[in-house]
C-alpha positions as a Markdown table, in Angstrom:
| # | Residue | x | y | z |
|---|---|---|---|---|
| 1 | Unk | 13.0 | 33.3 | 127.9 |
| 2 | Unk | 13.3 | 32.3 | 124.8 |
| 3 | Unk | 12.2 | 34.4 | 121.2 |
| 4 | Unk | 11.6 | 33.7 | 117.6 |
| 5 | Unk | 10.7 | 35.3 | 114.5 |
| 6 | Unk | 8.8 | 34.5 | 111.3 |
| 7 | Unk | 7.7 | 37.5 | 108.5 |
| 8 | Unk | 4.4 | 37.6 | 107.8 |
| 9 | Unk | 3.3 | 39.1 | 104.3 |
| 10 | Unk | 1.1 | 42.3 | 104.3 |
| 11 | Unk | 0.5 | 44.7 | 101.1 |
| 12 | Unk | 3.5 | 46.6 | 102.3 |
| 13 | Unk | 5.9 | 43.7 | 102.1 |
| 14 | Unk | 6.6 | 41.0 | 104.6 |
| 15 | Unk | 6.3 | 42.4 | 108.1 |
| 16 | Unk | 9.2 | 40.9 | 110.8 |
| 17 | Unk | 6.9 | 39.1 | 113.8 |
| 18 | Unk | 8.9 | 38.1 | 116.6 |
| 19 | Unk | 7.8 | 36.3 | 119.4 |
| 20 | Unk | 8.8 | 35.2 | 122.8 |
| 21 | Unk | 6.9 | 32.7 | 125.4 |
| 22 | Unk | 4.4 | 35.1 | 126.4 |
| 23 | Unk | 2.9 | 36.6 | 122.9 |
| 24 | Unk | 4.1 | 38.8 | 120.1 |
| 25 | Unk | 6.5 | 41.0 | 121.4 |
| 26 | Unk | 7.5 | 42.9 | 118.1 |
| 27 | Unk | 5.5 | 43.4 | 114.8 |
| 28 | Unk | 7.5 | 45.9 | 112.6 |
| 29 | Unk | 6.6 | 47.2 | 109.1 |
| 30 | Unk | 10.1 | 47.2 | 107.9 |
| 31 | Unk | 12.0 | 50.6 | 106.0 |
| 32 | Unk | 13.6 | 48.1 | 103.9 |
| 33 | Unk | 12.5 | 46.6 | 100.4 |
| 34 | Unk | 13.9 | 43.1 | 102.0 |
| 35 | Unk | 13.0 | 43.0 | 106.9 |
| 36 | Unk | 15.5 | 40.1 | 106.5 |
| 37 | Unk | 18.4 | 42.1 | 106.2 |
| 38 | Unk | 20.9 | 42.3 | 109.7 |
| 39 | Unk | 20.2 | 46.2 | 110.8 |
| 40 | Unk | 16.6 | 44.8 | 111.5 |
| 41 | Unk | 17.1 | 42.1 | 113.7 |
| 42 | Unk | 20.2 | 43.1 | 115.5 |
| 43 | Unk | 18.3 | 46.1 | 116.5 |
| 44 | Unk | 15.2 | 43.9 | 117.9 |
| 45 | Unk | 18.4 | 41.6 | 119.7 |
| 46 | Unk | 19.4 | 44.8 | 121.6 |
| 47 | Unk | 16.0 | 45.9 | 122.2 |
| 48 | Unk | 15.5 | 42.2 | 123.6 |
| 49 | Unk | 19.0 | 41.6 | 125.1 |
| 50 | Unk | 18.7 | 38.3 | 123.4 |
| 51 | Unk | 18.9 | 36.9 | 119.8 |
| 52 | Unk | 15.4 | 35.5 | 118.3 |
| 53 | Unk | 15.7 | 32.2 | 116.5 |
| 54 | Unk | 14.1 | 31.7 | 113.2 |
| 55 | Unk | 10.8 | 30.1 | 113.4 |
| 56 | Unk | 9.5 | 29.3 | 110.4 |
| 57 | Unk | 5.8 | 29.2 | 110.9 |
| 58 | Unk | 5.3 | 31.0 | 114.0 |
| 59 | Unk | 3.3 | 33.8 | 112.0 |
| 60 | Unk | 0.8 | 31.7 | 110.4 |
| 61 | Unk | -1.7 | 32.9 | 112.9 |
| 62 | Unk | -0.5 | 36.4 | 112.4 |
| 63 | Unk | -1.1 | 35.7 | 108.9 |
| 64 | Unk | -4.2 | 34.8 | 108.7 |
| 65 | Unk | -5.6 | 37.6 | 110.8 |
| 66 | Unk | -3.5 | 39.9 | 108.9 |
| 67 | Unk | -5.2 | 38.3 | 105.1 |
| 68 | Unk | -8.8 | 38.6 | 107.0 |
| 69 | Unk | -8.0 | 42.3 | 107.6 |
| 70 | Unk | -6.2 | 43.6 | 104.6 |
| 71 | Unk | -9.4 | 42.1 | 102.9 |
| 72 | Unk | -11.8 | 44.5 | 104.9 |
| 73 | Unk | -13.2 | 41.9 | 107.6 |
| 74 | Unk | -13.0 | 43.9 | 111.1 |
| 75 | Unk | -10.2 | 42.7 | 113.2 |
| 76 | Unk | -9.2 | 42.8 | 117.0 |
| 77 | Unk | -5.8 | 41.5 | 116.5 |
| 78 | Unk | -5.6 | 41.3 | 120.7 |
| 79 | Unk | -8.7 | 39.3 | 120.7 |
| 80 | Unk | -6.4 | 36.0 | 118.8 |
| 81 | Unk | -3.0 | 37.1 | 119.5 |
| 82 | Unk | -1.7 | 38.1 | 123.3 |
| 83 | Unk | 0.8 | 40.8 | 123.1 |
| 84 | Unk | 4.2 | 40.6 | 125.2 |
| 85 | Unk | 4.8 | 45.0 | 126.6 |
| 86 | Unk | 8.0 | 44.3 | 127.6 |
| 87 | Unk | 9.4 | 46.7 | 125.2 |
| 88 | Unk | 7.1 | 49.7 | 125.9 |
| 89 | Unk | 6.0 | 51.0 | 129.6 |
| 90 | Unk | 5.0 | 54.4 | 131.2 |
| 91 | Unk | 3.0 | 56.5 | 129.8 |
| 92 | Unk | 3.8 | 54.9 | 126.2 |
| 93 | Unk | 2.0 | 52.1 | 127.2 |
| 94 | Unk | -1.1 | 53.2 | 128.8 |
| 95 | Unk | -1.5 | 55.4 | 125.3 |
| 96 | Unk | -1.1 | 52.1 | 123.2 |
| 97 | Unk | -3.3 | 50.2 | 125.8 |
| 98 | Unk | -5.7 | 53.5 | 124.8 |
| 99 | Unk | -5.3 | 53.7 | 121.5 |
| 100 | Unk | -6.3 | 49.5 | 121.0 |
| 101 | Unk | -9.9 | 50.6 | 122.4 |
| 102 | Unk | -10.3 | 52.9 | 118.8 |
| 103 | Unk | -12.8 | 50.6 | 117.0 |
| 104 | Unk | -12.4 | 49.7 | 113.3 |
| 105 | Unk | -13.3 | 52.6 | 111.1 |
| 106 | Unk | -13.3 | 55.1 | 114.1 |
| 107 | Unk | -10.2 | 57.5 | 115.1 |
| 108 | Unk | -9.5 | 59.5 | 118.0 |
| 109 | Unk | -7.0 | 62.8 | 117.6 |
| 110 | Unk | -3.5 | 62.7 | 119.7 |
| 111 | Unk | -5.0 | 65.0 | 122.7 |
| 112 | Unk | -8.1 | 63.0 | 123.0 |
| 113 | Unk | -5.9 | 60.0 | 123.2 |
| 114 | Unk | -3.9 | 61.8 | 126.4 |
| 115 | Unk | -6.9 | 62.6 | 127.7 |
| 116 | Unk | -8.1 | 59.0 | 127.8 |
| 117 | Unk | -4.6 | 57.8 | 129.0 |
| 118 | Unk | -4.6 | 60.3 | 131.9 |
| 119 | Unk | -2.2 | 63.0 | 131.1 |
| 120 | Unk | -4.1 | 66.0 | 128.7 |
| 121 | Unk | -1.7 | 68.0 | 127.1 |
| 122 | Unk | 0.4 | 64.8 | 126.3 |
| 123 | Unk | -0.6 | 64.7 | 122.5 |
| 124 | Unk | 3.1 | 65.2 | 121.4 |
| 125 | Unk | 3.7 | 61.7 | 123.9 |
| 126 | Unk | 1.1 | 60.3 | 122.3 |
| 127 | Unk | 2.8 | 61.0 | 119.0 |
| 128 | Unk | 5.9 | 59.2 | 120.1 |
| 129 | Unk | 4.2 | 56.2 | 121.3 |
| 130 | Unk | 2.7 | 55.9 | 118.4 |
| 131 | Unk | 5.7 | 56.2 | 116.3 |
| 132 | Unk | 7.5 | 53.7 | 118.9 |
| 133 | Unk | 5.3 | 51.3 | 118.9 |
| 134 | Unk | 6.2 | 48.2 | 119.0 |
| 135 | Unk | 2.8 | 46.6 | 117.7 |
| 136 | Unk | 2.4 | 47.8 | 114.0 |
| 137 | Unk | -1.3 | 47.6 | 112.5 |
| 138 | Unk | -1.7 | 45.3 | 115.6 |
| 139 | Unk | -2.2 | 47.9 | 118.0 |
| 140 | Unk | -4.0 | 50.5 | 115.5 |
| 141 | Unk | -1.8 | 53.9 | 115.9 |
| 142 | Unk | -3.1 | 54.6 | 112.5 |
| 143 | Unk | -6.4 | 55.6 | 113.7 |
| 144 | Unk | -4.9 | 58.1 | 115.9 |
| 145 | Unk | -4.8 | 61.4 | 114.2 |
| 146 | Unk | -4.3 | 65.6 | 113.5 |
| 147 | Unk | -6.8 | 67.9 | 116.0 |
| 148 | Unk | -8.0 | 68.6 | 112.5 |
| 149 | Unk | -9.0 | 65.6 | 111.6 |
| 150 | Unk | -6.2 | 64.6 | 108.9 |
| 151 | Unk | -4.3 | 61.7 | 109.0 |
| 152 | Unk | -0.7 | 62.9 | 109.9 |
| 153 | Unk | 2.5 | 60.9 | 109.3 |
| 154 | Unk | 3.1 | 57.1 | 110.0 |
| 155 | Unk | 6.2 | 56.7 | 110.4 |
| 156 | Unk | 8.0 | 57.6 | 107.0 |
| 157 | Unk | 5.1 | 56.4 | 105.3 |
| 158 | Unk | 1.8 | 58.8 | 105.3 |
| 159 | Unk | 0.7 | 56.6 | 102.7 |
| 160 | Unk | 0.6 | 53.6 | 104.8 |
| 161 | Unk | -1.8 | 55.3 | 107.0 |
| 162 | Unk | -3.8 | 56.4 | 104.3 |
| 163 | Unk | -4.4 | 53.0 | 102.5 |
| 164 | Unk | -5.5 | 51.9 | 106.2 |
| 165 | Unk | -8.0 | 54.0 | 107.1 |
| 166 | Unk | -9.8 | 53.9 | 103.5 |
| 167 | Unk | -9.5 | 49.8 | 104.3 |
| 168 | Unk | -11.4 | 50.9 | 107.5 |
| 169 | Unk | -13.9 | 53.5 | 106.3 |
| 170 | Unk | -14.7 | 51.1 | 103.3 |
C-alpha cells in the first residue's frame, strides 16, 4: 500500500489530505499556523505504519469540492471522493458512518447520533468519534451537536464549528 499527501487550502489554512490506493484516508485541519511542519506528518506515519510521499496535486479534487463548499454550494464530499476507514473502526466508525447521513444545514445532538449508531447512551462515544475523526469537514462532525441545541467545541476551535454551520444555515 502505498500513501501520499498534498494540502489543500480552506479558510482555516491549508488542510493536510493524505491519501492511500483506496481513497482519502486522512483530512486534518491542522493546530498549527504552518500543517507542513514534522509533528503533523510523523504522527499520520505512525497512525499509518508507513511514511506518505508528497504528491503534489493529489488534492486538486479535494480542492475543488472544498472551494464549491466554503462558497455555500451543498456538498456530499463521499459522493466524489471514496474514503479509506482504516484508521477508525468499532463503534467510532458506525457513528462517523451515522453522522455522514446529517444533510447540509441540518444537525443531529450526540445521543440522537448513538441512537442511530445502535448504542443510546453512547453520546460521550459519539463525542470522541467526533473529535477523532479522521475525516475533517469531510465527514460533517460539525453538525453534530449539545442536547440543547448549541454548537459545543470542535476540537480547539468552537469557532470553526460556528463559521460552518452559518455556511450551512445560509
Amino acid at each position: 500500500m502505498t500513501f501520499r499527501y498534498d494540502f489543500a487550502p480552506t479558510p482555516f489554512g491549508d488542510a493536510l489530505a493524505v491519501f492511500s490506493d483506496e481513497g482519502i484516508v486522512r483530512f486534518d485541519l491542522s493546530e498549527s499556523e504552518d500543517p507542513s511542519v514534522p509533528w503533523l506528518l510523523e504522527s499520520v506515519s505512525r497512525q499509518l505504519h508507513a511514511v506518505p510521499e508528497p504528491d503534489p496535486g493529489a488534492a486538486d479534487e479535494l480542492s475543488a469540492l472544498l472551494d464549491q463548499y466554503f462558497e455555500g454550494t451543498p456538498i456530499r464530499f463521499d459522493d466524489s471522493i471514496r474514503l479509506d476507514w482504516r484508521l477508525v473502526d468499532g463503534f467510532h466508525r458506525r457513528a462517523l458512518e451515522t453522522i455522514r447521513t446529517i444533510e447540509w444545514g441540518q444537525t443531529m445532538s450526540y445521543g440522537e447520533v448513538a441512537v442511530v449508531a445502535g448504542h443510546p447512551g453512547a453520546a460521550r462515544a459519539v463525542g470522541s468519534a467526533c473529535r477523532i475523526t479522521p475525516f475533517s469537514i469531510i465527514v460533517p462532525v460539525h453538525r453534530v451537536v449539545k442536547s440543547d441545541g448549541s454548537p459545543g467545541r470542535y476540537g480547539a476551535h468552537p469557532e470553526r464549528k460556528r463559521f460552518l454551520l452559518d455556511l450551512e444555515s445560509s
